[in-house]
C-alpha positions as CSV (number, residue, x, y, z in Angstrom):
1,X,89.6,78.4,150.9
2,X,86.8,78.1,149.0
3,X,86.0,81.7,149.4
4,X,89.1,82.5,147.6
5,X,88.3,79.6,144.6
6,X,85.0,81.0,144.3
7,X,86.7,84.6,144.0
8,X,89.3,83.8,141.9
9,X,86.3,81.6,139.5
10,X,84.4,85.1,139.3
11,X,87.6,87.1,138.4
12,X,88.9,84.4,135.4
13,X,85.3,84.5,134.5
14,X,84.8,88.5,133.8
15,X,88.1,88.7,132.0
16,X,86.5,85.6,129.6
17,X,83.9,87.8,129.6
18,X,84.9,90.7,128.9
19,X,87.9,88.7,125.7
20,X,84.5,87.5,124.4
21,X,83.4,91.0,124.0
22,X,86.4,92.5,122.9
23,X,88.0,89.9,120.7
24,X,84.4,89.0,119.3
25,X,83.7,91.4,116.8
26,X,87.0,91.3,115.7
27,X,87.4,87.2,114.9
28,X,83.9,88.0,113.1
29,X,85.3,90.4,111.2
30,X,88.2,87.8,110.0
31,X,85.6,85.1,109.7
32,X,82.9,87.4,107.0
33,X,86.5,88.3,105.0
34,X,87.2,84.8,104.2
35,X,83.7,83.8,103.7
36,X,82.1,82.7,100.5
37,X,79.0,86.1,99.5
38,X,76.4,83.1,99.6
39,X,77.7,82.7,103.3
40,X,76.9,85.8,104.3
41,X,73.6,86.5,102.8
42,X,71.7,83.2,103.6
43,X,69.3,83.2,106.5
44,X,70.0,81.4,108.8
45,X,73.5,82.8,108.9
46,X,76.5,80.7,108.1
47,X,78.9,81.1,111.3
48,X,81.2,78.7,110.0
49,X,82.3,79.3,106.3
50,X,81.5,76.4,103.7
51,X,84.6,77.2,101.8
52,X,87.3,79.7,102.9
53,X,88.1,82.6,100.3
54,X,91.2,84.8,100.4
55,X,90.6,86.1,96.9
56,X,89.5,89.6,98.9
57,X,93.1,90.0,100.2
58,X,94.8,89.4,96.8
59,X,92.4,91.8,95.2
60,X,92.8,94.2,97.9
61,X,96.9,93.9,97.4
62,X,96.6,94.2,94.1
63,X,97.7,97.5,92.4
64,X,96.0,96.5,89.3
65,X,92.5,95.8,90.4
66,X,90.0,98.5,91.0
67,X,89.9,97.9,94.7
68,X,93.4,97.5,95.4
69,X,94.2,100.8,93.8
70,X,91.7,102.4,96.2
71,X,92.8,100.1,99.4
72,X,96.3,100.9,99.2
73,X,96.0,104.5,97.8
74,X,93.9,105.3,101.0
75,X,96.2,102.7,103.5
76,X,99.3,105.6,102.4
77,X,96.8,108.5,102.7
78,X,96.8,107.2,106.3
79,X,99.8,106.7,107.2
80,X,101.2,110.2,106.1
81,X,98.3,111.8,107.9
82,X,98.4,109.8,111.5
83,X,102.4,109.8,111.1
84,X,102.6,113.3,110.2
85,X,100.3,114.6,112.2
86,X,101.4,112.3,115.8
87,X,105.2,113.5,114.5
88,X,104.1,117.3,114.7
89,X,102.1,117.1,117.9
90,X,104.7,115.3,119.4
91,X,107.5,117.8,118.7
92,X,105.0,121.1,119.8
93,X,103.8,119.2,122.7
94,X,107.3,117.8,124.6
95,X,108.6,121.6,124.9
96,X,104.7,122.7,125.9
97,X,104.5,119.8,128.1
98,X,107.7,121.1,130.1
99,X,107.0,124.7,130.2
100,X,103.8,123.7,131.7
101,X,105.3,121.4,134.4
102,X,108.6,122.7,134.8
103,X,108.8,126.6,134.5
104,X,105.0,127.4,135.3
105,X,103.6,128.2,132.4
106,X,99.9,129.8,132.9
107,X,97.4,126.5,133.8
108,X,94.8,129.1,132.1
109,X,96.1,128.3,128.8
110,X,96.5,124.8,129.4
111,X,92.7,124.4,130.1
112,X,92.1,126.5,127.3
113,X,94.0,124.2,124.9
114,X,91.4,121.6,126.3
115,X,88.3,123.7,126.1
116,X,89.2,123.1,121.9
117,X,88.8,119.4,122.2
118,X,85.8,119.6,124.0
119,X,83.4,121.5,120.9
120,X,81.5,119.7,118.6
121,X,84.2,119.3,115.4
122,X,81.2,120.4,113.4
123,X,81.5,123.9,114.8
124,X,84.9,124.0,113.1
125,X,84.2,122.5,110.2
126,X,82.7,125.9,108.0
127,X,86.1,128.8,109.3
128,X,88.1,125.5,108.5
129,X,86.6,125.1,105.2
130,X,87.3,128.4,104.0
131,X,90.4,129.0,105.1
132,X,91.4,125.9,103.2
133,X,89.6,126.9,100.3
134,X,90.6,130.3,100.0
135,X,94.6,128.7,99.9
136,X,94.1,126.3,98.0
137,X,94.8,123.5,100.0
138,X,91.2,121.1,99.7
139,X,91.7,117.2,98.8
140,X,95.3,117.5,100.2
141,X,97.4,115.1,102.7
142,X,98.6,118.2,104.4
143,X,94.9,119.7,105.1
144,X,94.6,116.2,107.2
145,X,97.6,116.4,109.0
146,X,97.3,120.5,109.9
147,X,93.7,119.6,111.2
148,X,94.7,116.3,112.8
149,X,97.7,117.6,114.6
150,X,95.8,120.7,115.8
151,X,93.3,117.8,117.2
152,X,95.7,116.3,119.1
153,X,98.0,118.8,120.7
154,X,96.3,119.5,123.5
155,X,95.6,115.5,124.4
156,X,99.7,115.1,124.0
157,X,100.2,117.9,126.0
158,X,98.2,116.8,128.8
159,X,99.3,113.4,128.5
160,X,103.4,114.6,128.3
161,X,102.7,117.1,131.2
162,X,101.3,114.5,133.6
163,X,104.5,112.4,133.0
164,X,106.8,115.0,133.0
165,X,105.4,116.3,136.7
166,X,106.4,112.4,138.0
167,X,109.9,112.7,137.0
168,X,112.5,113.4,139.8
169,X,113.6,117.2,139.0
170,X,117.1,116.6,141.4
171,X,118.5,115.2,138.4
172,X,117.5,118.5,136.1
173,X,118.7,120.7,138.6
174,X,122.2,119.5,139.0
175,X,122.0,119.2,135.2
176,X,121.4,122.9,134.9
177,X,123.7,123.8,138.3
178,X,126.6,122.2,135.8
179,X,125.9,124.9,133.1
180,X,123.6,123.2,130.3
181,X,121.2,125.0,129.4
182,X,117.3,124.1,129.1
183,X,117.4,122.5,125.6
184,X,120.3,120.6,126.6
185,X,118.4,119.2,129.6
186,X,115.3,118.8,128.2
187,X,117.1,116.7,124.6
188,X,119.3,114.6,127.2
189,X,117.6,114.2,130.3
190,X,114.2,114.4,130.3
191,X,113.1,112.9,127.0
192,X,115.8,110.0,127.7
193,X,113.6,109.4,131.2
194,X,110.3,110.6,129.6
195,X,110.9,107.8,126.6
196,X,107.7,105.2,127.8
197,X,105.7,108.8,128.0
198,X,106.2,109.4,124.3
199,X,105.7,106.8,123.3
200,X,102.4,106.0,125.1
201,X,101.5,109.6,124.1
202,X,102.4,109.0,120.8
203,X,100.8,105.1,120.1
204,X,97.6,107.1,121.1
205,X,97.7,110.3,118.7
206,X,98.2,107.8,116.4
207,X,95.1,105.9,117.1
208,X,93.2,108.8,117.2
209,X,93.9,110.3,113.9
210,X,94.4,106.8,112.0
211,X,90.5,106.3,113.2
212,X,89.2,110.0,111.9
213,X,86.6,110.1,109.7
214,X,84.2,113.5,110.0
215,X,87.3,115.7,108.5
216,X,88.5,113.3,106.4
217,X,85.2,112.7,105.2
218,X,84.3,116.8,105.0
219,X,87.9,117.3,103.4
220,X,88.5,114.9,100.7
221,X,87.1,114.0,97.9
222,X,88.9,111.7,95.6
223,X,91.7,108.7,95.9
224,X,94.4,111.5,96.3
225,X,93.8,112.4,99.9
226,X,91.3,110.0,101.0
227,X,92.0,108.5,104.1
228,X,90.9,104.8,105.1
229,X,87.5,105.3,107.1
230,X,86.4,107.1,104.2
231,X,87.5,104.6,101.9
232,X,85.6,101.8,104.4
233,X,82.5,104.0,103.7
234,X,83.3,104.0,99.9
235,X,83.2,99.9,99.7
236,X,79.9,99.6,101.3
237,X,78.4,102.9,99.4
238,X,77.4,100.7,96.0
239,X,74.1,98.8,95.0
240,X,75.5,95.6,95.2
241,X,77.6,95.5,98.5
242,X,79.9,92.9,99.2
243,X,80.6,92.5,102.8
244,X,83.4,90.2,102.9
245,X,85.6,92.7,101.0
246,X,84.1,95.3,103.5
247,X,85.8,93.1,106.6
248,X,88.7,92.4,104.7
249,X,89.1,95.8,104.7
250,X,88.8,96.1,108.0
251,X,91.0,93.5,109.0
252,X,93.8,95.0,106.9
253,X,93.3,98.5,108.2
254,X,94.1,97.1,111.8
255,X,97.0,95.6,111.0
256,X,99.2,98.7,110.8
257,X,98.2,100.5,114.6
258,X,97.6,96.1,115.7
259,X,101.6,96.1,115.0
260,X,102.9,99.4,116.4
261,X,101.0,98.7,119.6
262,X,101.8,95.3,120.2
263,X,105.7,96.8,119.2
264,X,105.6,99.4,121.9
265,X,103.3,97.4,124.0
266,X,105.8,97.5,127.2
267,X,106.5,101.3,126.8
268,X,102.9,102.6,126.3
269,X,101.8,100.7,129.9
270,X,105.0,101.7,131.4
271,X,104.1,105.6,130.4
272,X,100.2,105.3,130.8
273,X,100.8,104.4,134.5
274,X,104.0,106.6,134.8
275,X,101.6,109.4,134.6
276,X,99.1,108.2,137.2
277,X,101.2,108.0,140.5
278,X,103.3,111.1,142.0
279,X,105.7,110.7,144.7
């Protein structure tokens, strides 16, 4: 008996542990945005605000102000380029995913989709460059999402495949034996079974590219196309740097992904351990 209090004390105290570690930096970060500057410059530090100051997040919303202009200009950069570039991957990957799963499609290329993810980006970064030069098509949203959903294709198509190979193929068989044909199967049976897979896959590619910086960085150049990282970099990049507006920054920038995956919480751990088991 006490064995098992002593075991269940160790357990209860790594996952405090381990919240402490994770949700830490995080309610710092929400602490330094409301903080008054003095706060956050005095030694020894203030942990506990003298005054609480949500100026930041008005100035930040505000289309008017210098900084809101460049917040929320970058916040849309953002979303068009994770969103457009998860919504691209997504739609390449699904039919990739299946041809590789269900109709053998050669494993060769499969690891060679990988072998892309695994080099350095830098080594991409100076055919990239030029191409995009040469049409035109530096400082643009749709650079980000071309690269960004290049980036991720592979990852979804891993991901989709190892989902798709769990799924009980009786039920596309007599599908097929009754006449559809393989896009009918695919658009009404697999995806409809395969639905926590996406959307784990896609919660993910999301992540991924909402979190780039090195392209966006190499890429863009002014408040058109600049993406959120980069604009993070941009607030702390003047003499005079204030850091609460740095972490309300930061705050705000986890909101959007924050919602989606507490939205699709229940499908992304249904289709990240979908893909684990066979059988």
């Amino acid at each position: 008996m006490r064995r098992s209090l002593l075991q269940s004390a160790l357990v209860y105290l790594c996952a405090l542990v381990l919240a402490v570690f994770t949700a830490g930096p995080l309610l710092w970060l929400a602490v330094m945005s409301v903080s008054m500057p003095t706060d956050l410059t005095e030694v020894p530090l203030h942990w506990i605000p003298s005054d609480l100051d949500f100026s930041r997040y008005g100035a930040l919303l505000d289309v008017a102000d210098g900084s809101g202009r460049r917040f929320l200009s970058a916040l849309r950069n953002s979303i068009l380029t994770a969103g457009g570039a998860t919504a691209i991957a997504l739609l390449v990957a699904i039919p990739a995913a299946y041809s590789f799963s269900r109709r053998k499609a050669s494993m060769v290329l499969l690891f060679a989709f990988l072998a892309t993810i695994m080099m350095p980006p830098i080594t991409y970064i100076l055919p990239l460059y030029s191409a995009f030069s040469s049409l035109g098509l530096l400082n643009k949203t749709i650079t980000l999402v071309i690269v960004y959903a290049a980036m991720l294709l592979p990852f979804a198509i891993w991901l989709m495949k190892a989902n798709i190979d769990v799924l009980p193929v009786e039920v596309e068989q007599a599908a097929l034996m009754e006449g559809a044909s393989t896009a009918f199967t695919l658009r009404k049976v697999v995806l409809p079974l395969a639905l926590p897979a996406i959307a784990a896959t896609a919660m993910l590619s999301f992540l991924v590219a909402w979190d780039e910086f090195f392209y966006a960085l190499i890429f863009t150049n002014d408040l058109s196309a600049k993406t959120l990282p980069v604009a993070i970099a941009d607030f702390a990049a003047g003499r005079v740097t204030d850091y609460g507006v740095i972490a309300s920054v930061g705050v705000m920038a986890t909101l959007p992904p924050a919602i989606l995956a507490i939205a699709f919480q229940k499908f992304i751990v249904s289709g990240l351990v979908a893909g684990s088991v066979k059988g």
